[in-house]
C-alpha positions, -999 to +999 in steps of 0.1 A: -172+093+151-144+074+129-126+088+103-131+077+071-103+060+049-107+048+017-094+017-001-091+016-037-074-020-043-080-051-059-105-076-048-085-107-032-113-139-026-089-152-001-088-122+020-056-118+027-054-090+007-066-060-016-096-044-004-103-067+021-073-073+039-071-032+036-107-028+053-104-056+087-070-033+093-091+001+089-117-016+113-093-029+136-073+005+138-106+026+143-116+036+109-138+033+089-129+019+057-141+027+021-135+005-011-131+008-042-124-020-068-098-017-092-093-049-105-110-089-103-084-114-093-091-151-089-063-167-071-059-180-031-031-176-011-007-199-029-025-192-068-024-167-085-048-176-120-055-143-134-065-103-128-100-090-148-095-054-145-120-030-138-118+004-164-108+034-150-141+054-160-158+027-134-131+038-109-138+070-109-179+061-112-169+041-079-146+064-062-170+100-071-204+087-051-184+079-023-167+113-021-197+130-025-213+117+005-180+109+030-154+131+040-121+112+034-089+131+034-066+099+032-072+072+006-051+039+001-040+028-036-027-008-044-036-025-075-043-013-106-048-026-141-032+002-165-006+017-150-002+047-175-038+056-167-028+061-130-015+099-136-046+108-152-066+093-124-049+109-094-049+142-114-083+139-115-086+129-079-068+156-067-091+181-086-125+162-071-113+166-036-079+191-033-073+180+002-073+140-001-035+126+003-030+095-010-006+061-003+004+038-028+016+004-027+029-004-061+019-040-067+037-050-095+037-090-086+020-113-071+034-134-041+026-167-063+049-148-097+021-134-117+035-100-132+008-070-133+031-048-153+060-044-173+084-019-153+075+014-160+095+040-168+116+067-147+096+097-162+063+077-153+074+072-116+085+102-110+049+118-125+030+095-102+052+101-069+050+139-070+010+134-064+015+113-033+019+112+003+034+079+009+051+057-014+057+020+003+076-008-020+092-036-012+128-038-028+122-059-057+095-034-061+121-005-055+144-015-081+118-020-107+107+011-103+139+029-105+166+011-112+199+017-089+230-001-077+210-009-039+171-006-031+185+017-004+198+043-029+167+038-057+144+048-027+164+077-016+162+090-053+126+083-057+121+102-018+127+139-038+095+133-050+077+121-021+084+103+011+090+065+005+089+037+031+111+010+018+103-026+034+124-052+047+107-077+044+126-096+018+162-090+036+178-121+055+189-118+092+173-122+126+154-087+124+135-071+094+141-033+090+118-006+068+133+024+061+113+057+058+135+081+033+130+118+026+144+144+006+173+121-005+178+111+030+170+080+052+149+098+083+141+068+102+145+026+111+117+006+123+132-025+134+113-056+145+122-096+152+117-118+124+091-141+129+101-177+122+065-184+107+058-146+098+057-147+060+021-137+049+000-136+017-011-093+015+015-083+042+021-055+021-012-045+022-017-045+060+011-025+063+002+003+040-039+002+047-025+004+088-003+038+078-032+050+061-057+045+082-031+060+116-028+090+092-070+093+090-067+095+126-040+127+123-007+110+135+022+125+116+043+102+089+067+090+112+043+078+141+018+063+114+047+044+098+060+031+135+023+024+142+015+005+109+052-015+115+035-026+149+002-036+138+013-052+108+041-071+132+006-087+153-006-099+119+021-118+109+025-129+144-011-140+143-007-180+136+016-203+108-005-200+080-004-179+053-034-158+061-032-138+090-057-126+120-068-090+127-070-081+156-087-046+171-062-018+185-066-008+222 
């Protein structure tokens, strides 16, 4: 049997990500993957028109019948709509099922410049990343949500919360470089070639639905974050476009 992951993202028409970018990497890595919808969006890869958001009592509505019938223990969180609803929800979530550990991907912006939210605030952040697993920005993500001199340093403050993978992805040079940082400290460097055609609409996504879902399957942080790095790699690797091919783990 697969484990069970769930998704709860927004819904992406294109594909290339939100909950369905975050399900074809679940699939592909062995798991099976759950959704729930937090928020409409009607954009493509390039377009970005705007979000309809989807009220957190329906999240929860969503999120409960699944729980009661599947037994997840790692769940995936990328967009959301109200962003100073989020502590109430994952309080809640942690009292409907006490074991679930939970990812976030903190879209903030869209790829084509649409804004979700305003920044939030340091007391916010730090209220939200004491109840997770994983937290896995970007740097212009980073910096928004805690402002510091270097990405490098706002992640290593944010990491006494809870463990945050910082990505590379927007860093020039021949290679691309996340960083994993704990406890104040940088733990680890995954390190991979950048690809001259690699740049991909929902990269973010695949990288933090491919962690989840190698943490569903009991690897420890470090391995699921090497693993997710890899897969996410093949994806952009994938062909020139801006939507990128799964492809199943062997």
């Amino acid at each position: 049997m697969r484990p069970y992951a769930l998704s709860m993202a927004g819904f992406d028409p294109s594909g290339g990500a939100g909950l369905l970018a975050d399900c074809k990497t679940m699939e592909a890595l062995g798991v099976y993957g759950l959704g729930v919808c937090t928020a409409l969006t009607v954009q493509n890869d390039v377009e970005f028109e705007r979000i309809i958001g989807v009220a957190t009592a329906d999240v929860r509505d969503q999120v409960q019948v699944l729980l009661r019938r599947f037994p997840v223990e790692w769940a995936k969180l990328g967009l959301v709509d109200n962003l100073p609803e989020l502590p109430g929800l994952l309080a809640w979530l942690r009292e409907l099922r006490p074991t679930l550990s939970l990812v976030w991907d903190p879209v903030l912006k869209a790829s084509a410049g649409y804004d979700f939210h305003t920044t939030p605030t340091p007391q916010l952040v730090a209220q939200l990343c004491r109840q997770l697993a994983l937290l896995t920005p970007n740097q212009p993500e980073m910096l928004r949500l805690w402002p510091a001199a270097t990405p490098e340093l706002a992640a290593a403050a944010v990491s006494m919360f809870c463990p945050v993978l910082l990505k590379g992805g927007h860093t020039t040079g021949p290679e691309a470089t996340d960083l994993l940082f704990s406890d104040g400290q940088e733990v680890a460097r995954f390190t991979t070639p950048r690809l001259p055609h690699g740049e991909k609409h929902g990269s973010g996504c695949v990288l933090s639905a491919a962690i989840t879902a190698e943490l569903a399957k009991g690897q420890t942080l470090l391995e699921a974050c090497r693993r997710g790095k890899d897969y996410t790699t093949r994806v952009l690797a994938s062909n020139d476009t801006l939507l990128g091919y799964h492809f199943q783990d062997h």
